[in-house]
SEVOMAR-414946 format. One line per 8 residues: number of its first residue (from 1); for each residue x, y, z of N, C-alpha, C. Coordinates in steps of 0.02 Angstrom, whole numbers, padded with zeros to 5 digits. Layout:
<sites>
NUM) X/Y/Z/X/Y/Z/X/Y/Z | ...
</sites>
This chain:
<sites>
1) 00897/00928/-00358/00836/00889/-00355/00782/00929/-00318 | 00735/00894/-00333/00651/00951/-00310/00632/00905/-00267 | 00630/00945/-00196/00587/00885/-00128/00509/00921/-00154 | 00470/00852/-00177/00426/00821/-00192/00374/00824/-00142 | 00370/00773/-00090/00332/00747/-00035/00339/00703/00004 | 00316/00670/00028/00320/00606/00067/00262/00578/00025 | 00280/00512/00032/00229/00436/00004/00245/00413/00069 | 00180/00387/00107/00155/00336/00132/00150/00263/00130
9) 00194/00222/00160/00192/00132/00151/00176/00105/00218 | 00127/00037/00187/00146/-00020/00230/00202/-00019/00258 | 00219/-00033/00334/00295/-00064/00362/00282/-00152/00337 | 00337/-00153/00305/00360/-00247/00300/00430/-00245/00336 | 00446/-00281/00361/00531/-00309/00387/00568/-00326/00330 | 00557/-00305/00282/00597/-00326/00207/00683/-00269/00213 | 00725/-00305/00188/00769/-00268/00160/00773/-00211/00106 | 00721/-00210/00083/00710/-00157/00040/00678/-00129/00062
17) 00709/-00050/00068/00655/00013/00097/00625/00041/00047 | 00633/00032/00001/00625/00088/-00056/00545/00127/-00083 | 00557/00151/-00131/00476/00178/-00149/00440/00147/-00189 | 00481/00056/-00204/00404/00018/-00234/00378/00000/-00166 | 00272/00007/-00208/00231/-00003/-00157/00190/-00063/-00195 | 00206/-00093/-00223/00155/-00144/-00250/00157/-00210/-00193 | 00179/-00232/-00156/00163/-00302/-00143/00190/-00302/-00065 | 00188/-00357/-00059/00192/-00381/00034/00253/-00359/00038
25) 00307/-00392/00022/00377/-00388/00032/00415/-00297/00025 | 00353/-00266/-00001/00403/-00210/-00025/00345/-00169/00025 | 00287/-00171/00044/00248/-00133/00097/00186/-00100/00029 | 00146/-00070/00043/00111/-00028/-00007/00090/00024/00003 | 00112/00084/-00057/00095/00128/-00052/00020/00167/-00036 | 00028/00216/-00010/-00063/00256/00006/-00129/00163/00016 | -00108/00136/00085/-00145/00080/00068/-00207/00090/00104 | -00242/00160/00119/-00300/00168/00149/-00359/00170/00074
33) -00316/00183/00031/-00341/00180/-00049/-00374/00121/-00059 | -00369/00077/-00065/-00386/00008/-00067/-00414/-00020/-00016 | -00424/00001/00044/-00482/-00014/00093/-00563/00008/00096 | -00600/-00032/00095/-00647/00004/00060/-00692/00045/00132 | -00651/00012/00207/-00685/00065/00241/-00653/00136/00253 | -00624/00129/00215/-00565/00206/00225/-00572/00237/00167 | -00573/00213/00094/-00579/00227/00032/-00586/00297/00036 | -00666/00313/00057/-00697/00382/00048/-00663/00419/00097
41) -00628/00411/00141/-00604/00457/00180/-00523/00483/00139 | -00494/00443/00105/-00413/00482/00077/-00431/00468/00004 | -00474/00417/-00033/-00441/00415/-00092/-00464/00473/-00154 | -00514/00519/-00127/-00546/00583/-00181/-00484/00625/-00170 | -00444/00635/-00099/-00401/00681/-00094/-00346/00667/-00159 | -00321/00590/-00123/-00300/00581/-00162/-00268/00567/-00258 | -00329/00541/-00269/-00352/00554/-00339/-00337/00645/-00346 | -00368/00675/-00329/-00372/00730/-00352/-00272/00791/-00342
49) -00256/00786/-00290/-00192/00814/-00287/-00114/00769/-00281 | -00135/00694/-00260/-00066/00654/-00269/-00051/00615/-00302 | -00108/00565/-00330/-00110/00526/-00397/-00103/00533/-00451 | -00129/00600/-00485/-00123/00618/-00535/-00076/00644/-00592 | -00090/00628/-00632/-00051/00632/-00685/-00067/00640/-00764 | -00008/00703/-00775/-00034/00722/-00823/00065/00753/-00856 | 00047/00780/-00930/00103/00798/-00954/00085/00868/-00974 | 00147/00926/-00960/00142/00972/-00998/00167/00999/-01063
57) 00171/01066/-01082/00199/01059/-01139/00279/01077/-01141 | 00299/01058/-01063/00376/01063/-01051/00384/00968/-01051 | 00358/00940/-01049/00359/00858/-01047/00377/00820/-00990 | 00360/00858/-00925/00374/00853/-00869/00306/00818/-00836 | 00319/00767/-00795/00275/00746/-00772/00246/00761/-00676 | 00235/00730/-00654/00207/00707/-00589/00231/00693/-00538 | 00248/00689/-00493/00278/00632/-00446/00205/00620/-00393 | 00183/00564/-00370/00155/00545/-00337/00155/00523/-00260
65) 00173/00602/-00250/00204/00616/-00172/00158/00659/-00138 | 00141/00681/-00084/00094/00715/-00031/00144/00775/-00008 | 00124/00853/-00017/00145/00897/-00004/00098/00940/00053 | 00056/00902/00068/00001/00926/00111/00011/00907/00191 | 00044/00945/00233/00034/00884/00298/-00020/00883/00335 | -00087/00928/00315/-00137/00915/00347/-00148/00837/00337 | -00148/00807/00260/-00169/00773/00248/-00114/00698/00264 | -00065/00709/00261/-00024/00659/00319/-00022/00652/00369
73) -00044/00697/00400/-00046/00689/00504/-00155/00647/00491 | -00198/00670/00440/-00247/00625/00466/-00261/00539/00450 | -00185/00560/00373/-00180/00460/00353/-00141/00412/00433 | -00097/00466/00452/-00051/00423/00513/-00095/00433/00578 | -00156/00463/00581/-00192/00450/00648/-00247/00400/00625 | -00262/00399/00564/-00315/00330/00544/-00270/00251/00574 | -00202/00262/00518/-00164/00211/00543/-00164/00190/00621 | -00117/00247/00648/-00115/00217/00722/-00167/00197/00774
81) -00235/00227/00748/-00328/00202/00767/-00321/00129/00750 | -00313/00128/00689/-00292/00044/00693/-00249/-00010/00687 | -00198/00034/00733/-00124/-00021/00740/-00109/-00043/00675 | -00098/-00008/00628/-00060/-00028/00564/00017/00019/00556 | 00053/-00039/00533/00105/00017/00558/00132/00012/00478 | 00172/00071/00500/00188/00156/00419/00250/00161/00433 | 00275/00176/00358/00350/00210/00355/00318/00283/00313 | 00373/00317/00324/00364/00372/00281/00415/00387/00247
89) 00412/00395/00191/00457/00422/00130/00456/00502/00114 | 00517/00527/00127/00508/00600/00086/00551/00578/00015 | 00524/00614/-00043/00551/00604/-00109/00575/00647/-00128 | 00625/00641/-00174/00680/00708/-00175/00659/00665/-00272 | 00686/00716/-00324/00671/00709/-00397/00683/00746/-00429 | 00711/00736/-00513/00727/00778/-00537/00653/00806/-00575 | 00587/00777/-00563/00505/00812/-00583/00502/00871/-00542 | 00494/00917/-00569/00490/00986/-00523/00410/00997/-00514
97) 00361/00924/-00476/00286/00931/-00475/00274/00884/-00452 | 00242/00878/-00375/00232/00911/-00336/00283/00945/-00266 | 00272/01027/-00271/00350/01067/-00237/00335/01056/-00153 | 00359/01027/-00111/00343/01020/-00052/00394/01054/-00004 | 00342/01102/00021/00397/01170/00075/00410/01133/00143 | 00442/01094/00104/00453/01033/00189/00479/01075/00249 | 00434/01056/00295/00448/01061/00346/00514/01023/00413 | 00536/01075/00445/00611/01026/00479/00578/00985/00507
105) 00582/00934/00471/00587/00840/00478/00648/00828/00504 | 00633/00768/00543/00689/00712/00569/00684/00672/00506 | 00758/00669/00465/00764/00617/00432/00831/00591/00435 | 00806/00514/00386/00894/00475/00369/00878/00451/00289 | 00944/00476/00272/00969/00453/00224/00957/00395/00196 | 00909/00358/00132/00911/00287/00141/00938/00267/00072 | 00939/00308/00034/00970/00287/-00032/00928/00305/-00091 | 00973/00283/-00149/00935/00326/-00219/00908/00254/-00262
113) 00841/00248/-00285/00784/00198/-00311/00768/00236/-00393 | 00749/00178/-00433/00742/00222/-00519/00670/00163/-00522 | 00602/00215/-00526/00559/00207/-00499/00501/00236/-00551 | 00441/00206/-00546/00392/00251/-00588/00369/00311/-00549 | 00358/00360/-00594/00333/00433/-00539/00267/00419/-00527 | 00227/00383/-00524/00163/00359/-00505/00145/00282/-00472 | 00087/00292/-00443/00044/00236/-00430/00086/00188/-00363 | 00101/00126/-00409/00128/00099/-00359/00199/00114/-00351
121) 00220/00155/-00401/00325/00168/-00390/00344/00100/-00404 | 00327/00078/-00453/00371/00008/-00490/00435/00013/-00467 | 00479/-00012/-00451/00554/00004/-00450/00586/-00052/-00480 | 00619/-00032/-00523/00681/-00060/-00582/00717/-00098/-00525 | 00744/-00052/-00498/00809/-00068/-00444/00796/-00145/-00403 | 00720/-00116/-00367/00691/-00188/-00322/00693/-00251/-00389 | 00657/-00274/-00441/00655/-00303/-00470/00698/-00329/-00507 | 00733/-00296/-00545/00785/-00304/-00564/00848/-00320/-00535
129) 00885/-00293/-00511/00964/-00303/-00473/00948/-00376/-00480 | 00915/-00427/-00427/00971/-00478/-00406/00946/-00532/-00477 | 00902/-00512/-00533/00899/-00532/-00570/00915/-00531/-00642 | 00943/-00470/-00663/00954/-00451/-00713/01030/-00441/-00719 | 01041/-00391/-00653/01088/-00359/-00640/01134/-00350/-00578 | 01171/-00431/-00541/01164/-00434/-00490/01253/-00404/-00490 | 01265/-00384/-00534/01344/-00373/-00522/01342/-00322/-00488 | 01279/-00280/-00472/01294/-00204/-00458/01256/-00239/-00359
137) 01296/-00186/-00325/01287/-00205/-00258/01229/-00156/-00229 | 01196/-00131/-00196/01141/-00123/-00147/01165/-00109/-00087 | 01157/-00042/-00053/01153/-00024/00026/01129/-00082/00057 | 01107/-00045/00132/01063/-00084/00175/01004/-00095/00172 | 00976/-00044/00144/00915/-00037/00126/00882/-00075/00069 | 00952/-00100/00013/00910/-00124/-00051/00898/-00049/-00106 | 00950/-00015/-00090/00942/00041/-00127/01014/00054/-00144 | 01031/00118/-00192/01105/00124/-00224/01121/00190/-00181
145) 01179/00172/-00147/01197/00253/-00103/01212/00290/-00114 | 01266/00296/-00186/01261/00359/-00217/01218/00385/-00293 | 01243/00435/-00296/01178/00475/-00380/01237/00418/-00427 | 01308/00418/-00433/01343/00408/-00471/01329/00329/-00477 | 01312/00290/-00433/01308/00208/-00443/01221/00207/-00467 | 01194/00239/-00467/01130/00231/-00481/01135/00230/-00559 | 01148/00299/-00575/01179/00337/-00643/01217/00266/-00687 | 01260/00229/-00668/01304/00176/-00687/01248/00113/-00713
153) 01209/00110/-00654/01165/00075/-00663/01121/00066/-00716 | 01075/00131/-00732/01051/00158/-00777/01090/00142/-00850 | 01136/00169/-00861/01177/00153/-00915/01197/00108/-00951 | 01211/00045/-00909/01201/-00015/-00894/01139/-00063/-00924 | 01084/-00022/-00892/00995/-00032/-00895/00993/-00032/-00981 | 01003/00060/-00998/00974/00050/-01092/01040/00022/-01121 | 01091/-00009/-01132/01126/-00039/-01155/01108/-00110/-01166 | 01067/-00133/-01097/01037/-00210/-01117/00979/-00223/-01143
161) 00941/-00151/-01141/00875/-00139/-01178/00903/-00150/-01265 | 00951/-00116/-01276/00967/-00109/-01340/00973/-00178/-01382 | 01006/-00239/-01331/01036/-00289/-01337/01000/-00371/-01319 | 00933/-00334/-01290/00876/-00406/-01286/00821/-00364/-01324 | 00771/-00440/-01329/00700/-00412/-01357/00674/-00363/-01328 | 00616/-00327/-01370/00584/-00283/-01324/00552/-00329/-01262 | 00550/-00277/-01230/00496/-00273/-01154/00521/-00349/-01090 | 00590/-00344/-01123/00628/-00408/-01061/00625/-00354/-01022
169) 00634/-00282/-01013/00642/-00252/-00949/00573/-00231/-00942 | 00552/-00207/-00898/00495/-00156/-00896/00491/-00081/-00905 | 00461/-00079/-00960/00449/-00010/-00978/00402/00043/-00932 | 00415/00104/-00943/00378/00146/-00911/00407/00210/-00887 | 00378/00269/-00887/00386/00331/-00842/00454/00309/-00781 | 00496/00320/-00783/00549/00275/-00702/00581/00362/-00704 | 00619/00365/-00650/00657/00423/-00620/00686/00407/-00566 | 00724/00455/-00551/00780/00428/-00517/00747/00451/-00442
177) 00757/00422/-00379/00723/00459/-00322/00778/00458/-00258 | 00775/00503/-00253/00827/00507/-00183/00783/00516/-00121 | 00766/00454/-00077/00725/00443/-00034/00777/00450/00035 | 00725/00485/00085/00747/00473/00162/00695/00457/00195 | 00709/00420/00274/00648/00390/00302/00630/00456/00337 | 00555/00478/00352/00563/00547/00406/00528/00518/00462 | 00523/00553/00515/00503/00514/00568/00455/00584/00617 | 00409/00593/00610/00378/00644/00620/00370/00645/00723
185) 00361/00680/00741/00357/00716/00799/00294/00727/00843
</sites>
């Protein structure tokens, strides 16, 4: 797998750590984006080197991760200016874009999420499991601990695609992500 970057979330007290960022319960990703007094300060960066997305003519896409730590040490001093409190995600993937020469981080292990490589990181896993697919069990985190139960999972996933109408699941760009929390210094 290709370490990617770190993504940036809301902290929620939710059982799910993972890399969806859409809503309260799951925290949100890059959320200085959507503030409109912060907007102009991260979201051109952003737009321009972590959001984006595009395909080549290898059919490889994106991941929507931060390989920059200038630009992570000034999102986590905006935050802590205003007592908002952050998790950090490093992303591990089989997208070989964006390559992050990570630096020795303190991290932990939190588990493997099948996720969109953009935006908000939809995650199958969060949404799905205790609804679709509750036979399959979940870490602590709300994530699958190994590649091989994820993998099972998956398998699992286009087999019932095959076997309901279209679009009972949600479609889209998903990949597999092997996330740890890092805890910077």
């Amino acid at each position: 797998m290709f370490v990617n970057g770190i993504v940036i979330k809301s902290f929620t007290d939710s059982l799910y750590r993972g890399i969806d960022g859409s809503g309260i319960n799951t925290g949100e990703n890059w959320f200085f984006n959507c503030d409109e007094s912060t907007s102009e300060m991260f979201e051109p960066y952003y737009d321009e080197n972590i959001g984006k997305t595009y395909w080549n003519l290898q059919s490889h896409s994106w991941i929507a991760a931060c390989n920059d730590m200038d630009y992570i040490y000034r999102y986590i001093k905006e935050a802590e200016k205003r007592g908002i409190k952050y998790r950090l995600l490093l992303c591990e993937t089989e997208v070989p874009d964006p390559i992050f020469a990570c630096p020795d981080l303190e991290k932990k292990f939190i588990g493997y999420d099948y996720a969109y490589e953009t935006g908000d990181n939809y995650s199958a896993v969060y949404n799905e499991i205790p609804y679709v697919f509750p036979q399959f069990r979940l870490n602590q985190y709300g994530l699958f601990q190994t590649k091989e139960e994820i993998d099972e999972y998956i398998s699992e996933r286009e087999r019932f695609k095959k076997s309901h109408p279209p679009l009972t699941l949600e479609e889209g760009d998903f990949t597999v992500f092997r996330l740890h929390e890092i805890y910077l210094k």
